[in-house]
N, CA, C and O of each residue as an XYZ file, in Angstrom:
452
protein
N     -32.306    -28.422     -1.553
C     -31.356    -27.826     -2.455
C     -31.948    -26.604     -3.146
O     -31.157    -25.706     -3.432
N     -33.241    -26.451     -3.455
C     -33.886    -25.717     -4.292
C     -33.928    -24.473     -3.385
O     -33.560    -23.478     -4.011
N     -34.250    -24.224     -2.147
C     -34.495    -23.513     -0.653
C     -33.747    -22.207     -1.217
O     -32.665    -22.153     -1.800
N     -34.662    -21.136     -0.867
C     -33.529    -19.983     -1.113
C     -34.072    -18.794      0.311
O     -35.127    -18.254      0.643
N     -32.621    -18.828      0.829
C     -32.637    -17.670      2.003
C     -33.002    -16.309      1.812
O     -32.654    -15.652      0.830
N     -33.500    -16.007      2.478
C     -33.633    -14.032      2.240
C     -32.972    -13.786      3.384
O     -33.073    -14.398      4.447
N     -32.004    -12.478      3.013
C     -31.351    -12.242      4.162
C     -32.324    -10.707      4.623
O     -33.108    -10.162      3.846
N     -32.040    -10.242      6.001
C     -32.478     -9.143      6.436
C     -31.741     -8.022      5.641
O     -30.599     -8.378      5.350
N     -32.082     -6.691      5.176
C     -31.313     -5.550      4.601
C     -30.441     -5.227      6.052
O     -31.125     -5.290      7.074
N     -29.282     -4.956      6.188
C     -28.085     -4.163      7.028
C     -28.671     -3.118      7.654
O     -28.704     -3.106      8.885
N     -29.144     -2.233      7.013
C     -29.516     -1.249      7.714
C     -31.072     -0.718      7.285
O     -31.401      0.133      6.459
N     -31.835     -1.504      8.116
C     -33.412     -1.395      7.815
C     -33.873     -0.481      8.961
O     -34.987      0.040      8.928
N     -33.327     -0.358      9.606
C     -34.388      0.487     11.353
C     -33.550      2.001     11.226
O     -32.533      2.166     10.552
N     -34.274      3.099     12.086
C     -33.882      4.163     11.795
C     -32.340      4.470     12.795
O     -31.698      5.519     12.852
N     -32.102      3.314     13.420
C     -30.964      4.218     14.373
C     -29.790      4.274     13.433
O     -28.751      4.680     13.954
N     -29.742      4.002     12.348
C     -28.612      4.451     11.508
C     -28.239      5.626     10.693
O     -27.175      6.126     10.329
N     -29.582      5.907     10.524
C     -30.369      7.340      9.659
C     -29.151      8.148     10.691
O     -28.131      8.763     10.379
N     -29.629      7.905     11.737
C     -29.579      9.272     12.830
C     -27.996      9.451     13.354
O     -27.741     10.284     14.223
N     -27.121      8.744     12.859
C     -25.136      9.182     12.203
C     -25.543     10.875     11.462
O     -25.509     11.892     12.154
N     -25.801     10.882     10.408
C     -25.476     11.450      9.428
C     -26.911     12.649      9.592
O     -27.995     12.151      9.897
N     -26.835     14.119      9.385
C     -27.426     15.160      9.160
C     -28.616     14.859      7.983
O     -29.824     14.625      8.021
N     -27.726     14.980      7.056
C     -28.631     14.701      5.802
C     -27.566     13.758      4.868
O     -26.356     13.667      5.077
N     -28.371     13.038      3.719
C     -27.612     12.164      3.252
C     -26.995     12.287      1.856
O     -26.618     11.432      1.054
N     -27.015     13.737      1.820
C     -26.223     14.589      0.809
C     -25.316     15.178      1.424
O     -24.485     15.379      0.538
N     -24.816     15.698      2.590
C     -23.904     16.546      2.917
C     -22.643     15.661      2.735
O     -22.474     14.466      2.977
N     -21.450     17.014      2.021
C     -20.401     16.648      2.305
C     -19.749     15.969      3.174
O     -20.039     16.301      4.324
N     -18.730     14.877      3.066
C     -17.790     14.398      4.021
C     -17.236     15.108      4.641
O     -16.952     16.190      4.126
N     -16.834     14.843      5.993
C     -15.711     15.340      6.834
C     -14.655     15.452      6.137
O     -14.276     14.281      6.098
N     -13.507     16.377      5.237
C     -12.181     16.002      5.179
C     -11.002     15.823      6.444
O     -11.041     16.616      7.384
N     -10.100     14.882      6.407
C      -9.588     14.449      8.208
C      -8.386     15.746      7.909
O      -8.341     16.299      6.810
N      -7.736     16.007      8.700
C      -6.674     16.931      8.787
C      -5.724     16.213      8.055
O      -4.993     16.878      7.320
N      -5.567     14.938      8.095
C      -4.649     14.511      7.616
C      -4.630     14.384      5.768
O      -3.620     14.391      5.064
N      -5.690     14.302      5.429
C      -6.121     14.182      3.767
C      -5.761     16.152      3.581
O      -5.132     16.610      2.627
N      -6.207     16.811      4.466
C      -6.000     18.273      4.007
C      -4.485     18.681      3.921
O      -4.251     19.668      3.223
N      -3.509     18.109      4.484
C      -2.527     18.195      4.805
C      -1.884     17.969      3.111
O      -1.497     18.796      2.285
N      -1.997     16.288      3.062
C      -1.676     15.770      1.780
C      -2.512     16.122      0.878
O      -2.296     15.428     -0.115
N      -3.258     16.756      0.723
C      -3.807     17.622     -0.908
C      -3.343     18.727     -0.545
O      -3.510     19.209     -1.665
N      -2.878     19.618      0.058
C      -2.164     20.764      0.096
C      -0.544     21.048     -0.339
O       0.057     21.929     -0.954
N      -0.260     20.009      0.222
C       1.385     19.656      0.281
C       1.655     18.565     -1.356
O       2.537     18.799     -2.183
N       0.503     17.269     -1.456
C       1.004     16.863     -1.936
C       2.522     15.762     -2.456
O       3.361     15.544     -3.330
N       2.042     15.404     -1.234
C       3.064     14.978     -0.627
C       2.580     14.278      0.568
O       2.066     14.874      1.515
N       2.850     12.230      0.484
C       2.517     11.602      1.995
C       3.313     11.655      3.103
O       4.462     12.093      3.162
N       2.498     11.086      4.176
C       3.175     11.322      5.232
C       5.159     10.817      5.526
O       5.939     11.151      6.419
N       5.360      9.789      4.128
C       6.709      9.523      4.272
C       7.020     10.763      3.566
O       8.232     10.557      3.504
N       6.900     11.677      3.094
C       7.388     12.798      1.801
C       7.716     12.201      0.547
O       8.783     12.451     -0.013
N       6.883     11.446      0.086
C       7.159     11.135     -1.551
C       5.823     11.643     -1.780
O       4.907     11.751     -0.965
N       5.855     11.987     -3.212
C       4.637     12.697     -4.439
C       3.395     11.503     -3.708
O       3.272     10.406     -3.163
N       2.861     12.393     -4.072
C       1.337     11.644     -4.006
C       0.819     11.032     -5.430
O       0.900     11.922     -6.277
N       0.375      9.963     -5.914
C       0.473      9.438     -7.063
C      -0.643      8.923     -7.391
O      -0.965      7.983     -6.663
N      -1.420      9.197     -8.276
C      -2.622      8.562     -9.263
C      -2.261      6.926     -8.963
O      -1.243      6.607     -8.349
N      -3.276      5.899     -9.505
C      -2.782      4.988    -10.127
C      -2.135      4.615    -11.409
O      -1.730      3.479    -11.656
N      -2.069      5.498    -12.108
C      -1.751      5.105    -13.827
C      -0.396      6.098    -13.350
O       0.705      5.585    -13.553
N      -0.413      7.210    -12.852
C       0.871      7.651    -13.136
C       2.105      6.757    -11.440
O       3.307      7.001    -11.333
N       1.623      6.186    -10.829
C       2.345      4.950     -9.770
C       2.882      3.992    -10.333
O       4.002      3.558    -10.062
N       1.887      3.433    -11.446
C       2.168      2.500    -12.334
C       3.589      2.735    -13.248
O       4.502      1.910    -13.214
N       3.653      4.054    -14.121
C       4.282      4.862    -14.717
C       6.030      4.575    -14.289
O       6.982      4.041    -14.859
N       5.843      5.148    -13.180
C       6.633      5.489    -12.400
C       7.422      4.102    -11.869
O       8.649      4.164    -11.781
N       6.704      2.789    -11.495
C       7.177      1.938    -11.385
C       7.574      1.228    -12.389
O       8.473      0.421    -12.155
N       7.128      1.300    -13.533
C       7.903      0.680    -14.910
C       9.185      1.332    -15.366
O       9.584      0.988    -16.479
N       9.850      2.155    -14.739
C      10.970      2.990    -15.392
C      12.046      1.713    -14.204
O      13.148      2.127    -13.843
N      11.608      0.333    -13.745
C      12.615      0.108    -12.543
C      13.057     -0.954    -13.955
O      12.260     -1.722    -14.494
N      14.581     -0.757    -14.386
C      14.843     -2.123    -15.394
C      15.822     -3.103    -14.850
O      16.598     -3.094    -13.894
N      15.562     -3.826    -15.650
C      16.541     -4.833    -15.227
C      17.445     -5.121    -16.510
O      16.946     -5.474    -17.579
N      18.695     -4.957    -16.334
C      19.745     -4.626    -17.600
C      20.439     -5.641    -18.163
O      20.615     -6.536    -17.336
N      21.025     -5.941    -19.490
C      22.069     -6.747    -19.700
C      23.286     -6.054    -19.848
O      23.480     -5.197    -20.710
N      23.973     -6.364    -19.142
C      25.931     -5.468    -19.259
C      26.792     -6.388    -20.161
O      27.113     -7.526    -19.818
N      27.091     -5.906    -21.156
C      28.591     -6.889    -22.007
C      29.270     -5.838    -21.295
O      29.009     -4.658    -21.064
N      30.495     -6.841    -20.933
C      32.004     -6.543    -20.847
C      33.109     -6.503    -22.389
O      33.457     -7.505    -23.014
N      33.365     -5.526    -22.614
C      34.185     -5.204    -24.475
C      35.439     -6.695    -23.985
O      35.645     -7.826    -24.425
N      35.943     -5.939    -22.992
C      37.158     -7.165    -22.825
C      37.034     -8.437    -22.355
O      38.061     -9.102    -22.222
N      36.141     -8.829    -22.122
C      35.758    -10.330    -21.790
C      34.597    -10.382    -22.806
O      33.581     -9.737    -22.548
N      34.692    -11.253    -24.175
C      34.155    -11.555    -24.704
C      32.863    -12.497    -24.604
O      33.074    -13.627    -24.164
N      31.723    -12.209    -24.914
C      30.939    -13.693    -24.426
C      30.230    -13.280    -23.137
O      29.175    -13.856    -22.871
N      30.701    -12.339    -22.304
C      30.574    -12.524    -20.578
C      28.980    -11.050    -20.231
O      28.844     -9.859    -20.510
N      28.422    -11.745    -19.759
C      26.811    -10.985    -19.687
C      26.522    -10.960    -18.615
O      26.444    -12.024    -18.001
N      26.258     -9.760    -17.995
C      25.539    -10.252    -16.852
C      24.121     -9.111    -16.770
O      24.091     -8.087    -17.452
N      22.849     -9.571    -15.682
C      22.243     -8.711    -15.175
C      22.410     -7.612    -14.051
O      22.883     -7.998    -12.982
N      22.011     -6.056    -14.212
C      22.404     -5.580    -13.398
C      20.787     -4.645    -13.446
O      20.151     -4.351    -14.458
N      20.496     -4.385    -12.244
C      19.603     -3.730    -12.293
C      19.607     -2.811    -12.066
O      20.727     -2.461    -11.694
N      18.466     -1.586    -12.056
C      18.645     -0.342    -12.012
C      17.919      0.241    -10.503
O      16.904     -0.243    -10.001
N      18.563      1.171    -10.050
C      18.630      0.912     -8.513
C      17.303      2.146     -8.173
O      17.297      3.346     -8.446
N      16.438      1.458     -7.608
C      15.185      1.752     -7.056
C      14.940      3.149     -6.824
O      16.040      3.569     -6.462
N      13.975      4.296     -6.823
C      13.866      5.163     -6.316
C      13.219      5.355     -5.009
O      12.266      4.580     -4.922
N      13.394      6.260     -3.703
C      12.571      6.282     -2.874
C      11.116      5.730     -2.386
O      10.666      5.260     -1.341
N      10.450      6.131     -4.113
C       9.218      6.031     -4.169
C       9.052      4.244     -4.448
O       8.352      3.483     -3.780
N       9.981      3.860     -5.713
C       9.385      2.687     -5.717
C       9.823      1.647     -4.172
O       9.076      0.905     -3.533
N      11.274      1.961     -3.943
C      11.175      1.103     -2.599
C      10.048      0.907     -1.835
O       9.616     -0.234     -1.673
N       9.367      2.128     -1.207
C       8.192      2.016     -0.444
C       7.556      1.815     -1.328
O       8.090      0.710     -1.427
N       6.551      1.822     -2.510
C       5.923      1.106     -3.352
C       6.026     -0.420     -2.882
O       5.367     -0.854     -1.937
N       6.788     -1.078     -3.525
C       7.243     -2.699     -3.867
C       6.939     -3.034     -1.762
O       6.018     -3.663     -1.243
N       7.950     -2.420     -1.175
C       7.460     -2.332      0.635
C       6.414     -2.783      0.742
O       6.239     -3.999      0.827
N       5.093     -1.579      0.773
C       3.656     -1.988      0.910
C       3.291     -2.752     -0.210
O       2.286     -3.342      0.186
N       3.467     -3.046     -1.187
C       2.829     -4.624     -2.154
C       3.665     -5.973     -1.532
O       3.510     -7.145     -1.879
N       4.584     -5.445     -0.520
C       5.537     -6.479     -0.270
C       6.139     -7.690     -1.115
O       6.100     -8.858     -0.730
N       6.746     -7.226     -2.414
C       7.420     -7.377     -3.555
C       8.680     -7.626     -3.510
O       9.170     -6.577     -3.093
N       9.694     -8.534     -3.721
C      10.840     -7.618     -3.792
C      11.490     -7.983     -5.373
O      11.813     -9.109     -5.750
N      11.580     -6.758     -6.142
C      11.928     -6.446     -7.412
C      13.226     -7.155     -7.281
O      12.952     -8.346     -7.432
N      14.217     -7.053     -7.122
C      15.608     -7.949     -6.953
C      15.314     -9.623     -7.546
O      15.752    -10.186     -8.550
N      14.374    -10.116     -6.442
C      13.758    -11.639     -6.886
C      13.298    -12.205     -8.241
O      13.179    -13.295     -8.801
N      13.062    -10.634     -8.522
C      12.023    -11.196    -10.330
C      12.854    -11.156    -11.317
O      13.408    -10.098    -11.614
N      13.086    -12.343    -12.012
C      13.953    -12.112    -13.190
C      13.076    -13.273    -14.307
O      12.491    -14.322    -14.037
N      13.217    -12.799    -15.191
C      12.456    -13.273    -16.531
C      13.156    -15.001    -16.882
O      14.304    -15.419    -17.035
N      11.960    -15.568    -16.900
C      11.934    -17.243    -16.925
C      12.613    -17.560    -17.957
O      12.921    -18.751    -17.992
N      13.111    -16.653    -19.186
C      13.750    -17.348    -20.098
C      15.688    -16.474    -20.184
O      16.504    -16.360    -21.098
N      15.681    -16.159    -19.082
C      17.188    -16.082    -18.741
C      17.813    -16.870    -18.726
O      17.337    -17.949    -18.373
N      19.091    -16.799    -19.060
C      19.849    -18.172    -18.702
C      20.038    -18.452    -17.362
O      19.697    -17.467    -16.707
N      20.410    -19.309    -16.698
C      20.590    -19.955    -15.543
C      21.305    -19.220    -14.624
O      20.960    -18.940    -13.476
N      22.637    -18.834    -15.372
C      23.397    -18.156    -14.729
C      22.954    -16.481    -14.068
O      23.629    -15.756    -13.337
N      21.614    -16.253    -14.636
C      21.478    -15.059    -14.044
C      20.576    -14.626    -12.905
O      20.380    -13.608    -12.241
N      19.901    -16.449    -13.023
C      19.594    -16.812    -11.465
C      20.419    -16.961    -10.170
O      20.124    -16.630     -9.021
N      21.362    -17.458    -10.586
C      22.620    -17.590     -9.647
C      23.040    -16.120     -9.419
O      23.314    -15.996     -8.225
N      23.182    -15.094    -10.009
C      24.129    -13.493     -9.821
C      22.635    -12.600     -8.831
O      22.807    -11.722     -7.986
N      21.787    -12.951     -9.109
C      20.736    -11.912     -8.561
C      20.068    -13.219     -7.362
O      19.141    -12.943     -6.601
């Protein structure tokens, strides 16, 4: 139980050295990263986005309460309908915003969504 392994280092012998020129030089940028920092814009055409301002951007998605004036009493949820960006957002996290509704809703607004 006490036994402790040493592992070998990954890259101890020189045939790895010998990839790379020197081990300061700049990266390759791919055509494709030059493309999207130029344009600004990914390969689907939505903004290219920080994390804090993705984040941003995905908190503006609400989920609403509607009174009806002439039906007294009568509530429902309606949500606010996705932008380009967040669709493919929620897509690749494979999310779907529609599904999420807050645990202390009433019942009935599990049933409408």
């Amino acid at each position: 139980m006490g036994q402790t392994r040493r592992f070998k280092p990954e890259y101890s012998g020189t045939k790895h050295r010998a990839q790379h020129k020197s081990p300061v030089a700049p990266a390759r940028v791919s055509e494709s990263a030059r493309i999207k920092a130029g344009t600004k814009l990914t390969s689907d055409w939505l903004p290219v986005h920080r994390l804090t301002t993705l984040l941003a951007d995905l908190a503006t998605l609400t989920l609403n309460e509607v009174a009806i004036p002439a039906w007294r009493g009568y509530r429902f949820p309606l949500m606010s309908e996705p932008t380009p960006l967040q669709t493919r957002a929620f897509q690749l996290m494979d999310i779907d915003p529609t599904g999420i509704v807050p645990s202390t809703s009433p019942a009935w607004y599990q049933i409408l969504l």
